[in-house]
N, CA, C and O atoms as a MOPAC input file, in Angstrom:
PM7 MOZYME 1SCF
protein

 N      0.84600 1    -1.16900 1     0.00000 1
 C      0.00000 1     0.00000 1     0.00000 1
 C      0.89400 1     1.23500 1     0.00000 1
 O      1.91800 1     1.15700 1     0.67800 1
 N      0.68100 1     2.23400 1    -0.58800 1
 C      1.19400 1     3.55700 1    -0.42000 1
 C      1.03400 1     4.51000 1    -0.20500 1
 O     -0.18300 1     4.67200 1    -0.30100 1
 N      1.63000 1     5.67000 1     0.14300 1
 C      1.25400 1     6.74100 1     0.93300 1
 C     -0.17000 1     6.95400 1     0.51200 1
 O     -0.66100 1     6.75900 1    -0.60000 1
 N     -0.91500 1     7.52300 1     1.93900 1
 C     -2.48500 1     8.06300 1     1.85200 1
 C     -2.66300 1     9.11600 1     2.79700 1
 O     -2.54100 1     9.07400 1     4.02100 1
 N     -3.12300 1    10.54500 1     1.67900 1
 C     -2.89200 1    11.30900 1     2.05000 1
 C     -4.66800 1    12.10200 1     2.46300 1
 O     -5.43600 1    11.93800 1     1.51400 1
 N     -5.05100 1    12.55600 1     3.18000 1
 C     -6.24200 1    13.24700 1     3.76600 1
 C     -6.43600 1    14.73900 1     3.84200 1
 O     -5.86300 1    15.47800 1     4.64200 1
 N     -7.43200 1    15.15400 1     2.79200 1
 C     -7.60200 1    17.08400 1     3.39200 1
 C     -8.05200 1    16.73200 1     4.56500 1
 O     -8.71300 1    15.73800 1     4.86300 1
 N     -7.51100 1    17.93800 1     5.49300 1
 C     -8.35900 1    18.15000 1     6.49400 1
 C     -8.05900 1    19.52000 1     7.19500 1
 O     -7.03100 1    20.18200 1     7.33300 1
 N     -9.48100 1    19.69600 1     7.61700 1
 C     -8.98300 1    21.31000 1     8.38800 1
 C     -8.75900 1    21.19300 1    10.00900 1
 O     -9.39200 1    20.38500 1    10.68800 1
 N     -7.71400 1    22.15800 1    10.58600 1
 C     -7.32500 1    22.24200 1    12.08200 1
 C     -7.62100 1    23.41000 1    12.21400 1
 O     -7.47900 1    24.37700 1    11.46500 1
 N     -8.17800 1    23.26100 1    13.51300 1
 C     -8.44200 1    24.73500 1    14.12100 1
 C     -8.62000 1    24.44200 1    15.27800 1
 O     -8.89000 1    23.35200 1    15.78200 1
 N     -8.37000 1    26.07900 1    16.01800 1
 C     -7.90300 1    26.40400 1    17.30000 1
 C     -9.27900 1    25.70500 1    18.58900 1
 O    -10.45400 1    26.06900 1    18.61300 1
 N     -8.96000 1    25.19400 1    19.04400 1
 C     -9.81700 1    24.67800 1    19.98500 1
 C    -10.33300 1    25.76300 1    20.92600 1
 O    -11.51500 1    25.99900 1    21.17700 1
 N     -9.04600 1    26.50500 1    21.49900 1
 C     -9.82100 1    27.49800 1    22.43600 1
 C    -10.78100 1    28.72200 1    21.79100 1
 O    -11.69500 1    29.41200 1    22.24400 1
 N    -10.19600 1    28.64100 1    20.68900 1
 C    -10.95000 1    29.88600 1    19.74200 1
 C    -12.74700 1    29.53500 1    20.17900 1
 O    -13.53200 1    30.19600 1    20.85900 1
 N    -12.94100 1    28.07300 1    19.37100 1
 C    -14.45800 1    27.25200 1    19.40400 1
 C    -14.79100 1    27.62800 1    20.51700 1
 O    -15.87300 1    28.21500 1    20.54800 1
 N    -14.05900 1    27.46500 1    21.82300 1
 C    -14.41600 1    27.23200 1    23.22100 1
 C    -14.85100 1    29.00900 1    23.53200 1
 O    -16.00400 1    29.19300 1    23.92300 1
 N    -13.92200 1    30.29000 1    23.35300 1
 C    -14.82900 1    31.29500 1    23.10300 1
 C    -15.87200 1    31.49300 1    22.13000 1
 O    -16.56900 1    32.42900 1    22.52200 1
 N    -16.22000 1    31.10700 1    21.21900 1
 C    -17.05700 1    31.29800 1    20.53100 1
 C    -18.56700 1    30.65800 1    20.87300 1
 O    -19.60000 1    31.19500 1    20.47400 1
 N    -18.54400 1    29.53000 1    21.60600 1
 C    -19.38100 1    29.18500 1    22.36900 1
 C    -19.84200 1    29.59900 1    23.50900 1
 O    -20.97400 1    29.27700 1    23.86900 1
 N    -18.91800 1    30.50200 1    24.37700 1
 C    -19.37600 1    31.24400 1    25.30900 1
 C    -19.70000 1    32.70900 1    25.05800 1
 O    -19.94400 1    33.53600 1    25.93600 1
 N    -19.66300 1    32.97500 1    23.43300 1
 C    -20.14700 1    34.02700 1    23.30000 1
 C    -18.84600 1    35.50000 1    23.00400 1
 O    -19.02000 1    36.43300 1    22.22000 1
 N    -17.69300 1    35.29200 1    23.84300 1
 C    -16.66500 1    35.93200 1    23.81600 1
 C    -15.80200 1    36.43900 1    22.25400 1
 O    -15.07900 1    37.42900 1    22.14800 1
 N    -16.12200 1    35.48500 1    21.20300 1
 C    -15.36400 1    35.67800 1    20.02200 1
 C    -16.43600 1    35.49500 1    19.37400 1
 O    -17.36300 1    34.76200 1    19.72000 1
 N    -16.33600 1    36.46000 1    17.94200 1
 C    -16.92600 1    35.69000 1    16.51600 1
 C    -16.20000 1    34.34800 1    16.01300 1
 O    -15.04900 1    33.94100 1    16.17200 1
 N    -17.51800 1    33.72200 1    15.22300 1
 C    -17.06000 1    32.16400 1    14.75100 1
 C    -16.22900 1    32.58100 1    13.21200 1
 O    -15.82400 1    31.74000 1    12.40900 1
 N    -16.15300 1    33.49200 1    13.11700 1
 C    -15.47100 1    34.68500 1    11.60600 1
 C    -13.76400 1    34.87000 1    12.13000 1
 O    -12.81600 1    35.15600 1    11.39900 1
 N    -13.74200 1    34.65700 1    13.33500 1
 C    -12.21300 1    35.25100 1    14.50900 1
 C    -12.36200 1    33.73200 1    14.48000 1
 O    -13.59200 1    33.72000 1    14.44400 1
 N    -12.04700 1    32.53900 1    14.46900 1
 C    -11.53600 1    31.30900 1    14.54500 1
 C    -10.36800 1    31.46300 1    13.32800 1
 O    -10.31000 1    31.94000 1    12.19400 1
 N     -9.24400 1    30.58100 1    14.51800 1
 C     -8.18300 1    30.84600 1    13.55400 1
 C     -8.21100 1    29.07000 1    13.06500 1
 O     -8.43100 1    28.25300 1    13.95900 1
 N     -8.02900 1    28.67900 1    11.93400 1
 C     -8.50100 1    27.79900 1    11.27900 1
 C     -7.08500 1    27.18500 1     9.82900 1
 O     -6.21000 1    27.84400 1     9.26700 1
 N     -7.36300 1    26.12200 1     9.73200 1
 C     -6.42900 1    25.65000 1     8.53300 1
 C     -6.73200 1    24.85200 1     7.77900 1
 O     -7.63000 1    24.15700 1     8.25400 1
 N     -6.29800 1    24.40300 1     6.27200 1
 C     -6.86300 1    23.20100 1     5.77800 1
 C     -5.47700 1    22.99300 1     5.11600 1
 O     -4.83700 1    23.92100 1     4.62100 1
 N     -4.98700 1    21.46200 1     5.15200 1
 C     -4.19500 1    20.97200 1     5.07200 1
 C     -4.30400 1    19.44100 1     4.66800 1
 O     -5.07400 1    18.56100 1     5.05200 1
 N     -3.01900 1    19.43900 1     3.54600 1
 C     -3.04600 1    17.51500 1     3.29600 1
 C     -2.27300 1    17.00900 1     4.06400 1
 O     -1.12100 1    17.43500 1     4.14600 1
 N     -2.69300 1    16.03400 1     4.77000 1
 C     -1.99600 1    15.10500 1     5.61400 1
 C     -1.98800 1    13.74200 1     5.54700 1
 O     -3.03600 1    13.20600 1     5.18900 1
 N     -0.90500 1    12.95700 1     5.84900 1
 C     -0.41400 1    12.03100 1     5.50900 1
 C     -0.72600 1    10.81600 1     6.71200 1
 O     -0.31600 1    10.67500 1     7.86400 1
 N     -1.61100 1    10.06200 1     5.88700 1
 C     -2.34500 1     9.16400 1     6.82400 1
 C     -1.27400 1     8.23400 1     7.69800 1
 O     -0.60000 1     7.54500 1     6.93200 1
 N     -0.97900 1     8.05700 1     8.94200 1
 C      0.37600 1     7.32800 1     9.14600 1
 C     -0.08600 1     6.96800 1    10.60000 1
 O     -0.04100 1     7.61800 1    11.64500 1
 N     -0.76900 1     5.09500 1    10.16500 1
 C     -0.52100 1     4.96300 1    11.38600 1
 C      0.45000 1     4.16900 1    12.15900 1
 O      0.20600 1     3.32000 1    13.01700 1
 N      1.33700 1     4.48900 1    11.81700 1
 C      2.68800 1     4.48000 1    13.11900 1
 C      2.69400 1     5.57200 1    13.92900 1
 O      3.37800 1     5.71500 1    14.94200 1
 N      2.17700 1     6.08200 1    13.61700 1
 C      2.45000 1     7.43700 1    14.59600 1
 C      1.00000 1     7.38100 1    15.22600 1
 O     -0.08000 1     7.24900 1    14.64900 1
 N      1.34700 1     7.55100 1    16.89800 1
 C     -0.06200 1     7.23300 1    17.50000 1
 C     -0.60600 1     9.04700 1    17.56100 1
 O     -1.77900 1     9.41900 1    17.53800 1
 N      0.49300 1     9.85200 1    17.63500 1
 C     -0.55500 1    11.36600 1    17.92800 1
 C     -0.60400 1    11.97300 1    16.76800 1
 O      0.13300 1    11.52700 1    15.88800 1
 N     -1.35100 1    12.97400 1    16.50100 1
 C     -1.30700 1    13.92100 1    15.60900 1
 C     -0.10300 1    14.78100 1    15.43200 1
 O     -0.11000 1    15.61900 1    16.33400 1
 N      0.95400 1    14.93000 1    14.63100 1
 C      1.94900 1    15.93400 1    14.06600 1
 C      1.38900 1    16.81700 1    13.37300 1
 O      0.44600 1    16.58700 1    12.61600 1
 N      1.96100 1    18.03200 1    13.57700 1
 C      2.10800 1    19.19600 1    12.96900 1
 C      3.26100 1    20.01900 1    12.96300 1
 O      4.30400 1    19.52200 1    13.38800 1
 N      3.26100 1    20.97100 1    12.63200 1
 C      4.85300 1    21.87400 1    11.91100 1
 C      4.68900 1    22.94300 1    12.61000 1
 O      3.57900 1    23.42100 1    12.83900 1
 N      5.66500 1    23.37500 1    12.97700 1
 C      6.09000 1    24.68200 1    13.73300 1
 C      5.26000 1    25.75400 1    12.71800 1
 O      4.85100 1    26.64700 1    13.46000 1
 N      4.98600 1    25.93600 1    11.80600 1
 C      4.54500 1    26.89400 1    10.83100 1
 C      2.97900 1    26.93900 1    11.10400 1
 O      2.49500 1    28.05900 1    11.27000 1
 N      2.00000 1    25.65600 1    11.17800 1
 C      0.87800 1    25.62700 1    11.60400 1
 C      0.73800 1    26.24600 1    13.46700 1
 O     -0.01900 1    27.08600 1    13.95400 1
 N      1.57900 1    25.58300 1    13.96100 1
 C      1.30300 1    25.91500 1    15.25800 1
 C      1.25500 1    27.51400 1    15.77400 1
 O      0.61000 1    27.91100 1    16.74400 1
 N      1.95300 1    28.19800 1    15.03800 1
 C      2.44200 1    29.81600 1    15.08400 1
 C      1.29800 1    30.09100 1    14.59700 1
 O      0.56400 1    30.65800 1    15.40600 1
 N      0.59100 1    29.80000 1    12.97000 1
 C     -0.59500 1    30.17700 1    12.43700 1
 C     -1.98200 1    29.88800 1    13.64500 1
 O     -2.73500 1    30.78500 1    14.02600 1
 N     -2.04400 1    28.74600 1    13.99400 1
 C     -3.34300 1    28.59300 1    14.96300 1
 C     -3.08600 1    28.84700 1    16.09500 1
 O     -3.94800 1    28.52500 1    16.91300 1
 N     -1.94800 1    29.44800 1    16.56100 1
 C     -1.12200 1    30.14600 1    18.30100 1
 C     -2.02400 1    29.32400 1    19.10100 1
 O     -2.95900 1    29.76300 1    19.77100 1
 N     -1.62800 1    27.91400 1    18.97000 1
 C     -1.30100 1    26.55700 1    19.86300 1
 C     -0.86900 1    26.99000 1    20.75700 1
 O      0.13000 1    27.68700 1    20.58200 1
 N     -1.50800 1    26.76900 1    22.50400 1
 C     -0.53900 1    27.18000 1    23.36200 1
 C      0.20900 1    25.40900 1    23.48600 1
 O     -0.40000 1    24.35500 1    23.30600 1
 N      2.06900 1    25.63700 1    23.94100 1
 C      2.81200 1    24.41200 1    24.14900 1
 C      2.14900 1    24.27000 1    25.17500 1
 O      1.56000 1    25.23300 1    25.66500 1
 N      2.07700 1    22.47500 1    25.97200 1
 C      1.58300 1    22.32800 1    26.97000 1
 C      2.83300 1    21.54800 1    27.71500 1
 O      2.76600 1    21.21700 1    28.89900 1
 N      3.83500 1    21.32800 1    26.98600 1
 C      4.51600 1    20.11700 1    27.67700 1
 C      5.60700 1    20.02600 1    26.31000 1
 O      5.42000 1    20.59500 1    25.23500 1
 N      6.88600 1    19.07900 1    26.69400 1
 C      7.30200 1    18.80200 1    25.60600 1
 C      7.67200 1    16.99100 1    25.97400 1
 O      7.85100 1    16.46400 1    27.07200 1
 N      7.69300 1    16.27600 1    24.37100 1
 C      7.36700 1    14.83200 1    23.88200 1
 C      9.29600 1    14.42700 1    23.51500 1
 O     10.32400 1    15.05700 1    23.26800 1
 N      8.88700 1    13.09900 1    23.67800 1
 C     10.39400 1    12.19600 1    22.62900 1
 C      9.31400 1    11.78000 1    21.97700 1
 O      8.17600 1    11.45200 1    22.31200 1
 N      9.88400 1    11.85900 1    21.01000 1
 C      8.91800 1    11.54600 1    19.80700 1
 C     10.22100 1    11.06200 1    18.88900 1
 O     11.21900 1    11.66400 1    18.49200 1
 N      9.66200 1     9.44600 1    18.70700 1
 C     10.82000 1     8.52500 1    17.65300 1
 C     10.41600 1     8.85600 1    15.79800 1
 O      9.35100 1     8.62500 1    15.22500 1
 N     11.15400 1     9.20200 1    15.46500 1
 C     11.24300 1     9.29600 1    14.19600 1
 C     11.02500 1     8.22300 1    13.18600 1
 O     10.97600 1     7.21600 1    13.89300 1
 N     10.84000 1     7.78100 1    11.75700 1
 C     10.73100 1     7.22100 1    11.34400 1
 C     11.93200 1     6.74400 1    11.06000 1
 O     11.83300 1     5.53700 1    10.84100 1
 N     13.25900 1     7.20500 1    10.93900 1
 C     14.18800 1     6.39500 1    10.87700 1
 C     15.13500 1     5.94500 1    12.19600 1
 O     16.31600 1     5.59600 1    12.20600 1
 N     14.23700 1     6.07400 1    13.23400 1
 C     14.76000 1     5.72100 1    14.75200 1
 C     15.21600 1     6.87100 1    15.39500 1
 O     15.09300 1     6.91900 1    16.61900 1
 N     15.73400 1     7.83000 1    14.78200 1
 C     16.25400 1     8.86600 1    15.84300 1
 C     15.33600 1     9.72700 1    16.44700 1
 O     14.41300 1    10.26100 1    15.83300 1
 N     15.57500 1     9.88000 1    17.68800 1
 C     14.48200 1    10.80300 1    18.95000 1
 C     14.94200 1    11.83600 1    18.80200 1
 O     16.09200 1    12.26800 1    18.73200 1
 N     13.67800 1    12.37200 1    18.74000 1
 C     13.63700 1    13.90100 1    18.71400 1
 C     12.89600 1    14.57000 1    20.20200 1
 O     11.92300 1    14.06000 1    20.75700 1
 N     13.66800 1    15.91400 1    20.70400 1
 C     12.51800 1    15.97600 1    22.15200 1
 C     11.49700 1    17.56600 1    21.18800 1
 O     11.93000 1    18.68900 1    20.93100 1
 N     10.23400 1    17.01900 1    20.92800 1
 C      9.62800 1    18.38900 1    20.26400 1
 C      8.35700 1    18.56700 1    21.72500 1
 O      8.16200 1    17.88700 1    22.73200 1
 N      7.56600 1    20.11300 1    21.04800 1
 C      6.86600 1    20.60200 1    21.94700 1
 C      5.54800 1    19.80000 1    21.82300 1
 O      5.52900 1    18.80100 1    21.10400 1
 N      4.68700 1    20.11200 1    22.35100 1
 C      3.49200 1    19.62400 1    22.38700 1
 C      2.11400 1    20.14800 1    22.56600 1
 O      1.55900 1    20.43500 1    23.62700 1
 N      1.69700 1    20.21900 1    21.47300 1
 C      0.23200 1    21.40700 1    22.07200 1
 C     -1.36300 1    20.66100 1    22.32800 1
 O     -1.72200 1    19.48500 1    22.25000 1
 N     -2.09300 1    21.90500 1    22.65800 1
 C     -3.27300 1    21.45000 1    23.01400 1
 C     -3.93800 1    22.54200 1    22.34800 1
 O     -3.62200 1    23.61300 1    21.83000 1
 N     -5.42100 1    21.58100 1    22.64700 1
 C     -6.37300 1    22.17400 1    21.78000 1
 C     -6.58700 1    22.46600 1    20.48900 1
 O     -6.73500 1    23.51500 1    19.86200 1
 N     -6.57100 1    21.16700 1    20.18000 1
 C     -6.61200 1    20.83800 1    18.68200 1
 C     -7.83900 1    20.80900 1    18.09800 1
 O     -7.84900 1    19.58000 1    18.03400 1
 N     -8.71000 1    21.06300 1    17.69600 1
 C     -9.62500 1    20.24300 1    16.40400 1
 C     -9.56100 1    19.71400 1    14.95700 1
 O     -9.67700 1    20.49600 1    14.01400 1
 N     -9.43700 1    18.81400 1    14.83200 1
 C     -9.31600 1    18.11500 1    13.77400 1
 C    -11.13200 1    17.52200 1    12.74300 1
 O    -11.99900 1    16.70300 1    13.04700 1
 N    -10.98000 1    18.36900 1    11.64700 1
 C    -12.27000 1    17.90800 1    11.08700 1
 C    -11.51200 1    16.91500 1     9.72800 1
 O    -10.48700 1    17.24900 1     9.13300 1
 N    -12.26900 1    15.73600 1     9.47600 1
 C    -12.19200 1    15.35800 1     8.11800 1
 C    -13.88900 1    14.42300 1     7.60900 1
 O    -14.50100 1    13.42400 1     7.98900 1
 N    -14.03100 1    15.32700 1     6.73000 1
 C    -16.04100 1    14.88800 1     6.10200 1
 C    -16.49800 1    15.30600 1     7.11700 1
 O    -16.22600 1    16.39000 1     7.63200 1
 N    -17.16500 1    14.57600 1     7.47400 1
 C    -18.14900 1    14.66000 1     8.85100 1
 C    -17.68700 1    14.31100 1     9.91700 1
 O    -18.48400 1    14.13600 1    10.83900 1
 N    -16.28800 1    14.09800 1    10.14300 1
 C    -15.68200 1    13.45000 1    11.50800 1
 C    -15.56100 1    14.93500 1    12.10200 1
 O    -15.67000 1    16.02100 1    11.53200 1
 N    -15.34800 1    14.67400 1    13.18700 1
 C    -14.18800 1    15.68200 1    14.02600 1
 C    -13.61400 1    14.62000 1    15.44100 1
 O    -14.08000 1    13.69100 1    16.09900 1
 N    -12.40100 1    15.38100 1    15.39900 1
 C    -11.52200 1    14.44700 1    16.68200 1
 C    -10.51700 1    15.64800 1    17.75500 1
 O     -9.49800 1    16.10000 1    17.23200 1
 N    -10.79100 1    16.00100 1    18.89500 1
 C    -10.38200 1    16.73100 1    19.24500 1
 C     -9.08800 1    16.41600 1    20.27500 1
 O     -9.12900 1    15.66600 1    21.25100 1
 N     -8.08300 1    17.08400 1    19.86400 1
 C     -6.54000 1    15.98400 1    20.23600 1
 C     -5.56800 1    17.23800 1    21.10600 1
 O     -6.25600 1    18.22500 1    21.36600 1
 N     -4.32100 1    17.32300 1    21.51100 1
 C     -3.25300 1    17.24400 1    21.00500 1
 C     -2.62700 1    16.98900 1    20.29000 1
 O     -3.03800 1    16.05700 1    19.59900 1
 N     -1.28600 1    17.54600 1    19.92200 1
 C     -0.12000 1    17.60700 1    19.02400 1
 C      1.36200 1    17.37300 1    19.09300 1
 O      1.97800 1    18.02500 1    19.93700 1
 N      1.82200 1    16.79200 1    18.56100 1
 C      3.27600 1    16.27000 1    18.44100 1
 C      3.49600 1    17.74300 1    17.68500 1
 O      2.47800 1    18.03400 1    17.05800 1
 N      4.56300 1    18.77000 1    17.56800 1
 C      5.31600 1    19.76600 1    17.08000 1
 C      6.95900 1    19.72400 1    16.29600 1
 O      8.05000 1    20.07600 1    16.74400 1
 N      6.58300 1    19.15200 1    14.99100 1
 C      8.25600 1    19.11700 1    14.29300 1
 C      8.35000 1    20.53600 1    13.84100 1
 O      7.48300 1    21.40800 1    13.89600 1
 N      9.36000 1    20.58900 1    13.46100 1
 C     10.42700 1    21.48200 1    12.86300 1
 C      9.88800 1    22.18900 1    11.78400 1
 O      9.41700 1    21.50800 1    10.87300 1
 N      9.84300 1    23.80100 1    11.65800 1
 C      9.20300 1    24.26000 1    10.49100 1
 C      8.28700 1    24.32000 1     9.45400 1
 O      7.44800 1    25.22100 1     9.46200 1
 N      8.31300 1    23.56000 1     8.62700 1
 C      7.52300 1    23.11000 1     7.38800 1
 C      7.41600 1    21.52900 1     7.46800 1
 O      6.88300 1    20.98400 1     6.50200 1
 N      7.88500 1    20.68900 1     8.56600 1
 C      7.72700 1    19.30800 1     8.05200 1
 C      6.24800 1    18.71900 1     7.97600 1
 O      5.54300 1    19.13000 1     8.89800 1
 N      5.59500 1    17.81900 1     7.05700 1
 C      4.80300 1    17.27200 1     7.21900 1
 C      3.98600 1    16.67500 1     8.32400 1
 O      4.30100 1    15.97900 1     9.28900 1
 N      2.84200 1    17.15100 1     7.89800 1
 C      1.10500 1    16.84000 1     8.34900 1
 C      1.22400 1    15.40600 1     8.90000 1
 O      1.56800 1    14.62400 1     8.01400 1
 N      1.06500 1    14.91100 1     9.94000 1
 C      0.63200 1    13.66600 1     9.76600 1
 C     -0.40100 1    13.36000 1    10.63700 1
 O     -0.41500 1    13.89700 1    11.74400 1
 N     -1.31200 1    12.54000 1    10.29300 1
 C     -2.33800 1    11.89400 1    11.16400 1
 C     -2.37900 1    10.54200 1    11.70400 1
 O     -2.61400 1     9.60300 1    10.94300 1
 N     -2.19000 1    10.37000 1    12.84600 1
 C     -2.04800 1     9.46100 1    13.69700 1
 C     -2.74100 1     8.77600 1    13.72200 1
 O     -3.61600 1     8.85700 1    12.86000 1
 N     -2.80400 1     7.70000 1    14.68300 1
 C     -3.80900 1     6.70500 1    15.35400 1
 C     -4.95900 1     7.10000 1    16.20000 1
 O     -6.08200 1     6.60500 1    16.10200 1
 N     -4.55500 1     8.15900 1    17.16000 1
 C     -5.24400 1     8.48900 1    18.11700 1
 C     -6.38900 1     9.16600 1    17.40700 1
 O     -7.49400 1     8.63000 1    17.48800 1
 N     -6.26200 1    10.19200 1    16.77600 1
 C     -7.41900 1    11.05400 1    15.70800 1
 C     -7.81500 1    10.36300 1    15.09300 1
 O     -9.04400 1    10.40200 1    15.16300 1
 N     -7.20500 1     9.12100 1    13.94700 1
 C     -7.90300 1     8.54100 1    13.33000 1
 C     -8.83200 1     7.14000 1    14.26300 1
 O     -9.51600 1     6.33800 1    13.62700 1
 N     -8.70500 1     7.06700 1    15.66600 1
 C     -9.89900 1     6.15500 1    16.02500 1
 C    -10.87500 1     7.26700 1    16.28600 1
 O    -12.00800 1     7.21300 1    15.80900 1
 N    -10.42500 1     8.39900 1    17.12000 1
 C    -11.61000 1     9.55800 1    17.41000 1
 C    -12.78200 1     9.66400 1    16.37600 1
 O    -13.98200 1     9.56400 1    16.63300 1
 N    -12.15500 1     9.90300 1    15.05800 1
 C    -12.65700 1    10.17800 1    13.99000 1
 C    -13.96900 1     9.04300 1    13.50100 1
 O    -15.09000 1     9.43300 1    13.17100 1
 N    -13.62000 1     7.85800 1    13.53500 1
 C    -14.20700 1     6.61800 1    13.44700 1
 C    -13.92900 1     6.63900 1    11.77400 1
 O    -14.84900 1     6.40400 1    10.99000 1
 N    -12.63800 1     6.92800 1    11.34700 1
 C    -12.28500 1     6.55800 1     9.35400 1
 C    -11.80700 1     5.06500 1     9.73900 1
 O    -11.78700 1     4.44400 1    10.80200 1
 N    -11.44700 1     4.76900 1     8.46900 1
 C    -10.27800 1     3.81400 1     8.27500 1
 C     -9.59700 1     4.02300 1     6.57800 1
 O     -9.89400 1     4.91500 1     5.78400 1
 N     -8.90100 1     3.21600 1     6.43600 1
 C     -8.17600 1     3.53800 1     5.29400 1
 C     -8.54200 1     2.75700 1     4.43400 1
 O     -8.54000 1     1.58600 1     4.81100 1
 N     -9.00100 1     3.00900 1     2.96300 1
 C     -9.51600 1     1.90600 1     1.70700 1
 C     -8.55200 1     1.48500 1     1.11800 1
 O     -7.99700 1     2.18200 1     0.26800 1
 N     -8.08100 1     0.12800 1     1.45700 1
 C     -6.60600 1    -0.32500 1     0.78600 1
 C     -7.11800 1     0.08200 1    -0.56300 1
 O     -6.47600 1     0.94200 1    -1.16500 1
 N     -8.16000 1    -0.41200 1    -1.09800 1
 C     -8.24200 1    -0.28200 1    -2.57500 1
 C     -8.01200 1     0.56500 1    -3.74500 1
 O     -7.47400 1     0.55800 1    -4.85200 1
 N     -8.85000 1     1.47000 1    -2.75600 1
 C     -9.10900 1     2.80200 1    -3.44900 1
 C     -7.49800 1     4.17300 1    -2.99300 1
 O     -7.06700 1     5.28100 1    -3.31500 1
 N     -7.19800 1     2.93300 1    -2.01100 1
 C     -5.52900 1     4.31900 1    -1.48400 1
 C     -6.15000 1     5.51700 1    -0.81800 1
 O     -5.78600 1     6.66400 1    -1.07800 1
 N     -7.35500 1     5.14400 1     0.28500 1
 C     -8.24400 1     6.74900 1     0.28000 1
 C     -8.54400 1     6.67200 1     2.01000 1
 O     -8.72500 1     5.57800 1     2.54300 1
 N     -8.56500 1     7.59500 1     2.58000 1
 C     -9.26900 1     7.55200 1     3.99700 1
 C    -10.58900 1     7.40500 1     3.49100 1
 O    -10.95400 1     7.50900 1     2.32000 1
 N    -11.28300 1     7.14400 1     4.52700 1
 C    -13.18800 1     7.08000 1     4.36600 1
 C    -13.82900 1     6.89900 1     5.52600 1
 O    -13.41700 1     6.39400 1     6.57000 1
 N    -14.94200 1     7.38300 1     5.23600 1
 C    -15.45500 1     7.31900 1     7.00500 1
 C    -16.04700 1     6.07600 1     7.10600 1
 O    -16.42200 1     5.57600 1     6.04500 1
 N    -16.23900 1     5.39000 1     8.24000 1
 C    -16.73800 1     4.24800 1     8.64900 1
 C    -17.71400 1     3.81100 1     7.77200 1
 O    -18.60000 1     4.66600 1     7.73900 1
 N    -17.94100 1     2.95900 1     7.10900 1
 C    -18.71800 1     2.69000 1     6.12900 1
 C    -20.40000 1     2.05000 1     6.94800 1
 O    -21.47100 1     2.22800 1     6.36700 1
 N    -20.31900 1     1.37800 1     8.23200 1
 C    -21.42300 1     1.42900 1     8.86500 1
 C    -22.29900 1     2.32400 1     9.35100 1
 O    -23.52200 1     2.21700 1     9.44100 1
 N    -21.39400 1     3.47100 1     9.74600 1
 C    -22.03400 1     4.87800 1    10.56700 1
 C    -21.43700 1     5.94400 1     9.53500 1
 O    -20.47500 1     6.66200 1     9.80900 1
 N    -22.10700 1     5.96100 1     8.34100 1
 C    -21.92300 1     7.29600 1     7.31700 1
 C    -22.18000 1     8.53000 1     7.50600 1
 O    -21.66900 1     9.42200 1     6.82800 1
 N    -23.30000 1     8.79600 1     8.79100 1
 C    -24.04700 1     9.94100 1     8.98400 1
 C    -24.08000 1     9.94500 1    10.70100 1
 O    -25.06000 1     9.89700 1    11.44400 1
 N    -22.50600 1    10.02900 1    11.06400 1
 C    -22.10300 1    10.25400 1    12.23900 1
 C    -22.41800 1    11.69600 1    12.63700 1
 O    -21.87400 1    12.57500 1    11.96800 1
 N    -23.15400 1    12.02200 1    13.55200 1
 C    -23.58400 1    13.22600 1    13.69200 1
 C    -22.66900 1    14.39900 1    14.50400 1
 O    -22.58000 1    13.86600 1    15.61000 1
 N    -22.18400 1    15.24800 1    14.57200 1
 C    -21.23600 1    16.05600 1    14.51100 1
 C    -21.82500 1    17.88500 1    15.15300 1
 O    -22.56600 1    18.68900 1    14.58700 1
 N    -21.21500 1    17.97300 1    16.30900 1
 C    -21.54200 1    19.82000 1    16.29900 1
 C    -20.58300 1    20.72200 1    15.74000 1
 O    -19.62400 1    20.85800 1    16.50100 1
 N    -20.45800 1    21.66600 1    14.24400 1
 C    -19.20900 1    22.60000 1    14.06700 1
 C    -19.90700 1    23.77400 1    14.14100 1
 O    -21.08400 1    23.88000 1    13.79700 1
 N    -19.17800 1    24.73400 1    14.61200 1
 C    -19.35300 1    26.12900 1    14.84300 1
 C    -18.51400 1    26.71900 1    13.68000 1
 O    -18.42100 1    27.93900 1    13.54300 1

């Protein structure tokens, strides 16, 4: 099988969380859409120093986080994630690489989410039993 890659948009969790209490417009959500690279070896959600600055992620902590070719890296770690893809949403933390490196979507978001991956078709997809998983977005 080979790489499988997913649009999906991230946005600021605490933003939603004022906007629900009334404090922010849902127009003031700072928001992203991005291809990401379905990978489940990796159990958390990654993102790039470049997204995290754009959606001002507060760090909560920092991770060892093993690389794909074995070497540990110690990166930051944020919170308050939302992750939408179709009709999913999965609301996470973040693994934080280096600059511009690649999107990736984990394990953890992708069970939240309830997808799986279509060997066939090379495609994420949402649960093919529960198509019309019901969902609140602001």
């Amino acid at each position: 099988m080979g790489q499988i890659y997913a649009d999906i948009e991230l946005i600021n969790g605490d933003d939603l969380a004022y906007v629900r209490r009334g404090d922010m417009d849902p127009d003031e959500v700072r928001r992203i859409n991005v291809s990401a690279l379905v990978d489940t070896g990796s159990v958390f959600m990654v993102i790039n120093e470049n997204i995290q600055d754009y959606l001002r992620l507060p760090v909560v902590g920092r991770k060892t986080a093993q690389m794909a070719n074995g070497d540990l890296v110690e990166c930051n770690f944020v919170a308050s994630l939302e992750i939408r893809f179709e009709n999913r949403t999965a609301y996470c933390s973040a693994i934080v690489l280096p600059e511009d490196s690649e999107v990736l979507l984990g394990a953890i978001p992708l069970e939240e989410m309830d997808v799986l991956i279509h060997p066939q078709r090379q495609e994420l997809i949402v649960h093919p039993d529960l198509p019309q998983r019901a969902q609140t977005r602001i």
